[in-house]
C-alpha positions in Angstrom: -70.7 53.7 1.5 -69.3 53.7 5.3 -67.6 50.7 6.8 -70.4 50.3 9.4 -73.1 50.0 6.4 -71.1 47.7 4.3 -71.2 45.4 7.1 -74.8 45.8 7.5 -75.0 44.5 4.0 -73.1 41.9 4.3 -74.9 40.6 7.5 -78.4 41.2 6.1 -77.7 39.1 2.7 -74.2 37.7 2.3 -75.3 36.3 -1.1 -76.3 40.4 -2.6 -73.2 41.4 -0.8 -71.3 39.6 -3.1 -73.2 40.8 -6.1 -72.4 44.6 -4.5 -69.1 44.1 -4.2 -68.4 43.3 -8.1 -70.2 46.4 -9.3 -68.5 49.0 -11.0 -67.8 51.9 -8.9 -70.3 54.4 -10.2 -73.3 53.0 -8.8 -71.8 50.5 -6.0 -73.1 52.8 -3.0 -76.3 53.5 -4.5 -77.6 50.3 -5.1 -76.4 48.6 -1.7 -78.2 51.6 0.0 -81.2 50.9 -2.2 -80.9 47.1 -0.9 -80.7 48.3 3.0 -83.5 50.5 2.4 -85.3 48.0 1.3 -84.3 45.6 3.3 -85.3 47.7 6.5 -88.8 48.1 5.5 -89.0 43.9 4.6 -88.1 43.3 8.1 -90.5 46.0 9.2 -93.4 44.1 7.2 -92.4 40.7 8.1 -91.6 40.9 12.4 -95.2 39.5 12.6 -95.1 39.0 16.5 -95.5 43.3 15.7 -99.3 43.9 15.1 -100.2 44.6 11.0 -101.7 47.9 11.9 -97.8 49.1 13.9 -96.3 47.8 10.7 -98.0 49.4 8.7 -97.8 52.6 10.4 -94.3 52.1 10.7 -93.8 51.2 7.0 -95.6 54.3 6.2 -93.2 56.6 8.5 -90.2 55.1 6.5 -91.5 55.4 3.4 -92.2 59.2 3.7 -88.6 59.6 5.4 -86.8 58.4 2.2 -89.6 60.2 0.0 -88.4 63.2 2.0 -91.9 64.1 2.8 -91.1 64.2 6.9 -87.6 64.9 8.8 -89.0 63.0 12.0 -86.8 60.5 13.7 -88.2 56.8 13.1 -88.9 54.5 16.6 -88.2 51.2 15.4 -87.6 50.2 19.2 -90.4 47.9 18.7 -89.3 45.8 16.0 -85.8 46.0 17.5 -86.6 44.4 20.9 -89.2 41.9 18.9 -88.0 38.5 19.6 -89.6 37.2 16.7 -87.7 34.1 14.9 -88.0 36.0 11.3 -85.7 39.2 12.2 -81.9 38.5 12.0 -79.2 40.0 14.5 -78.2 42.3 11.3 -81.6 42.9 10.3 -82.3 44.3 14.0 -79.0 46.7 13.4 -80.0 47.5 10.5 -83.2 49.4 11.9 -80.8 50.6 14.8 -79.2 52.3 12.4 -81.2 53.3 9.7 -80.6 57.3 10.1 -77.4 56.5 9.3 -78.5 55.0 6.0 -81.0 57.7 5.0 -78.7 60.4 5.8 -76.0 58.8 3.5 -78.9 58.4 0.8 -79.7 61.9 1.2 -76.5 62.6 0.3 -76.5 61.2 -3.3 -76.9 62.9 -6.7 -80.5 63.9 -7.2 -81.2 61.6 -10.0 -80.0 58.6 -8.0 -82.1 59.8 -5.2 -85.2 60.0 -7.9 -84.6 56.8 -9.1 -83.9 55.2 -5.7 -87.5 56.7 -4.4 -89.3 55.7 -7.3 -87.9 52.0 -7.0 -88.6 51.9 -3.0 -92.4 53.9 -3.6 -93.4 50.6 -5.8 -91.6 48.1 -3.1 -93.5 49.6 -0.3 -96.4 49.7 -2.0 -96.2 46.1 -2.7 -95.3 45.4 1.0 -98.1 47.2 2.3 -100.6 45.2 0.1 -99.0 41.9 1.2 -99.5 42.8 4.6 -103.2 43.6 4.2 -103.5 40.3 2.3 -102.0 38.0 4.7 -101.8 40.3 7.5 -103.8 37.4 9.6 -102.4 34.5 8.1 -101.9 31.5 10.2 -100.4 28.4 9.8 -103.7 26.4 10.6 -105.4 29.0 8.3 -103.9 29.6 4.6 -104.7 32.7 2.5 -103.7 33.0 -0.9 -103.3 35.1 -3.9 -106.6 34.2 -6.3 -105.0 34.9 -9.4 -102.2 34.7 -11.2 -102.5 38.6 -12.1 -102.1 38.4 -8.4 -99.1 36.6 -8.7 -97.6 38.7 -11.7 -98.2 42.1 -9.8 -96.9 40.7 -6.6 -93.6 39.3 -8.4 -93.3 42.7 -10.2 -93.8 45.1 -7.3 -91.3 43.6 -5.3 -88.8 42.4 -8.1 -89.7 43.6 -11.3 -89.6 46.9 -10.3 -85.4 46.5 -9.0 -84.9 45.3 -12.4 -86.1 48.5 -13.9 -84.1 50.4 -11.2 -80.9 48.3 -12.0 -81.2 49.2 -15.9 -82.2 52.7 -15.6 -79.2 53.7 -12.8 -76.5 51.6 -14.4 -77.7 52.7 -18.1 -77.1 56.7 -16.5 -73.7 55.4 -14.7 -71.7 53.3 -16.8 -72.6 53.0 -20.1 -74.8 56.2 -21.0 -73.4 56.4 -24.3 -73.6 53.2 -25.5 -75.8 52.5 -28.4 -78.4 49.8 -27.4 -82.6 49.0 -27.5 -83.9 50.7 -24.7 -87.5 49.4 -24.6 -85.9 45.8 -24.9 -83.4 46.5 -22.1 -85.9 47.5 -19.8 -88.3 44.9 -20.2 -85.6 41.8 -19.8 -84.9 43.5 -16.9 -88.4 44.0 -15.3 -88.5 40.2 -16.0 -85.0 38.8 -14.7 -86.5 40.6 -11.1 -89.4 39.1 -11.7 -87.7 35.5 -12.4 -85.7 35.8 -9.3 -88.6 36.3 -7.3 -90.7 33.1 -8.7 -87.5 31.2 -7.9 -88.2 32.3 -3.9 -91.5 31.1 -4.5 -91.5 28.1 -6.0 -88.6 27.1 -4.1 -89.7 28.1 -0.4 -93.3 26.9 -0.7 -93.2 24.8 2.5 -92.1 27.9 4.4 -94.6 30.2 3.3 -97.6 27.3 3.4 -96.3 27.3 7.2 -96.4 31.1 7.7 -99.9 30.7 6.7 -98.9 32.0 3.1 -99.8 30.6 -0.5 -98.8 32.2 -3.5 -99.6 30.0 -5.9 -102.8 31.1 -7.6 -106.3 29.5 -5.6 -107.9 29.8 -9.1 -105.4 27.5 -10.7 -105.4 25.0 -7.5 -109.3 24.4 -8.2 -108.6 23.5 -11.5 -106.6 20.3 -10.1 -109.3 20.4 -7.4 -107.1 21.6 -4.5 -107.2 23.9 -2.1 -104.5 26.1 -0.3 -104.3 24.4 2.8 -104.0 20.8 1.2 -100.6 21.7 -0.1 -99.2 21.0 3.7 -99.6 17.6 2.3 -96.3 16.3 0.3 -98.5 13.6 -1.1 -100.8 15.9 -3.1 -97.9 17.0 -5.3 -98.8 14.6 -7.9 -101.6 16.7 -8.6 -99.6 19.8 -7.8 -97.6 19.3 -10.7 -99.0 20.9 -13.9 -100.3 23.8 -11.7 -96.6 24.0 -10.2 -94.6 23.5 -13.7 -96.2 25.9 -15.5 -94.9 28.5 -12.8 -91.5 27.0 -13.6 -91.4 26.8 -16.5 -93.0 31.0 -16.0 -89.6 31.5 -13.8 -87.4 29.8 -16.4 -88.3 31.9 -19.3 -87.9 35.2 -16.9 -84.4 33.8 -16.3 -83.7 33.4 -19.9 -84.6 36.8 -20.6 -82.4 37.6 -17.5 -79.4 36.2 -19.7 -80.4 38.0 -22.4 -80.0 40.9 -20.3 -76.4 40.0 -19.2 -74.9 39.4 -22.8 -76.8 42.8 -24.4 -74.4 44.8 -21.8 -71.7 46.0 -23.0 -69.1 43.1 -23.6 -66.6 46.3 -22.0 -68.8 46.1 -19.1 -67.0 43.2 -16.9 -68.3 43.6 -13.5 -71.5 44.4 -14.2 -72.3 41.3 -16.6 -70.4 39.4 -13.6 -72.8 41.3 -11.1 -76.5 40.3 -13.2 -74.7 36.7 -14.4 -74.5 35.2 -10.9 -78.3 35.9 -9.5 -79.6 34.1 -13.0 -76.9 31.1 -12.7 -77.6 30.6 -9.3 -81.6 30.7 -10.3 -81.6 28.6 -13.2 -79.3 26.1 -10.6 -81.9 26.3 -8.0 -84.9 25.5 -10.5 -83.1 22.6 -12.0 -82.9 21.0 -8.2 -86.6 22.1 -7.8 -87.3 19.4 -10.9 -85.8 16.7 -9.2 -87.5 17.1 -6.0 -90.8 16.9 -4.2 -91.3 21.1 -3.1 -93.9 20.3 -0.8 -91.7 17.9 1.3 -90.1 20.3 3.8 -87.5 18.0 4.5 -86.0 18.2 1.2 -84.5 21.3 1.5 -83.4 22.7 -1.7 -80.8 24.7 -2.1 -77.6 25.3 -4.6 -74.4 24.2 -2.1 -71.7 26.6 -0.9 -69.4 24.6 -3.5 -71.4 25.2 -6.0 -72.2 28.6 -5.7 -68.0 29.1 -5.5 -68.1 27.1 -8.9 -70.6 29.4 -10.4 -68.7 32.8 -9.4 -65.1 31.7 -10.3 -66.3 29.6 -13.4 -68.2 32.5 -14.5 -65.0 34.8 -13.8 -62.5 32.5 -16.0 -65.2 32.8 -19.0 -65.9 35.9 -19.1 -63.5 36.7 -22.0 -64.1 34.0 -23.9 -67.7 34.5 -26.1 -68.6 30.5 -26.6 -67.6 29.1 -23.0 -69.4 32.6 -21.5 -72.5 31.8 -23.7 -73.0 28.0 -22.8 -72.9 28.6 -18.9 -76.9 29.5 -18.9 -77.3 26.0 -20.5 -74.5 24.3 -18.0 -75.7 25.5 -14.7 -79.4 24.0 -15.8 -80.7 26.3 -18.3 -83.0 25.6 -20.9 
């Protein structure tokens, strides 16, 4: 990966950057390239001061370029000059410069390319679905998913799916020899993706409720007879409660098998365990704040601290050779 893009990584999502930076050689370019792709066609779904019907066109256009089903420049000047609050100063270079990352993606092996396409074609797809969903979405106006099939598909297609791309690229990369279940590899790591993403939920429920955005399932609010638009209300989380602990409790489990994941790679396999250890620590670490707090109260923002998140990585680093300390650090950082 150039210079220029690695710094385009590192400005769109210093936390992945990390994570990119541990990872063995073989598939280090591949999978930050998979992340800027993806992250371009996030910011193109979510620059909402953009009409839904330019971003989906758009989205479409990029999603053929990096199928390789059309060689036609992209005109992201829109979204570039868009002065909306959700697009970063990266996030805008990012689209600035997003030939450069598809030409450097064309440029990979064929089967990373396959594997890359097939990851981004289910992202996309998810995105695009999103967007007609909550397309008009206010603030003063909540939409919501109605089901937690819904929720499950959403949390899949734009996470679950990366978890499946992780296994299946580093399984042909770095350890294709090694002896191992498959089916069971695989399916911890369509749910660690999918854990990750429930954490994002659960944790930035204010923000979304304010986008005009609830993903917690409408069917299961009625059951605790609420609606999406009450949850502006931090004093309804009383009755939030079961509805909202059952979804983290949902997330939990996803992270446990997320751990599972880590310790069934090869104990050979140092950076990589490092690379899939740290997203689940710093999860089960966010979720174990989230139960001490009120989610609904904006105010209490929650968030694992800069020191901690250095505690997690160099702790993490030190145990790494030795099997009981490495084992009890799921259970440490708030794991259950």
């Amino acid at each position: 990966m150039t210079a220029e893009l690695q710094q385009l990584l590192r400005e769109t999502s210093r936390s992945f950057y990390l994570t990119v930076r541990v990872l063995p050689t073989p598939v280090r370019s591949s999978i930050g390239i998979a992340y800027l792709l993806a992250r371009a066609t996030d910011t193109v779904a979510d620059t909402e001061l953009v009409p839904v019907e330019r971003r989906l066109a758009t989205l479409e256009s990029l999603r053929e370029r990096i199928m390789g089903n059309s060689r036609s420049p992209l005109d992201c000047g829109e979204f570039i000059r868009s002065p909306s609050a959700t697009v970063s100063p990266g996030e805008r270079r990012l689209l600035e410069r997003i030939e450069a990352a598809l030409k450097l993606f064309e440029g990979f092996p064929s089967e990373e390319q396959a594997l890359i396409r097939q990851v981004l074609t289910t992202i996309t797809g998810g995105q695009a679905l999103d967007l007609r969903r909550f397309g008009g979405a206010m603030g003063t106006s909540i939409l919501g998913l109605e089901t937690a099939v819904e929720l499950d598909d959403y949390t899949y297609c734009v996470a679950g799916c990366v978890g499946e791309f992780w296994t299946r690229l580093t399984r042909l990369r770095c350890f294709p020899e090694a002896k191992m279940n498959d089916a069971l590899l695989l399916a911890n790591g369509r749910q660690f993706g999918c854990g990750l993403q429930l954490v994002n939920i659960l944790r930035d429920l204010p923000k979304d409720l304010a986008n005009g955005r609830c993903y917690l399932p409408r069917i299961e609010l009625e059951d605790v007879y609420l609606a999406p638009g009450d949850l502006t209300r931090p004093e309804v989380w009383p009755r939030l409660k079961p509805v909202y602990n059952r979804w983290w409790h949902r997330a939990m489990g996803n992270l446990n098998a997320g751990w599972q994941y880590t310790n069934q790679l090869p104990r050979n396999q140092y950076r990589l365990r490092l690379a899939c250890a740290w997203p689940v620590l710093l999860g089960v670490g966010t979720l174990a704040k989230l139960a001490q707090a009120n989610p609904l109260d904006s105010r209490q923002r929650v968030k694992v601290s800069r020191q901690e998140v250095r505690q997690i990585l160099l702790g993490s680093i030190w145990r790494l050779p030795f099997r009981r300390a490495w084992d009890r650090q799921f259970q440490k950082y708030g794991g259950i």
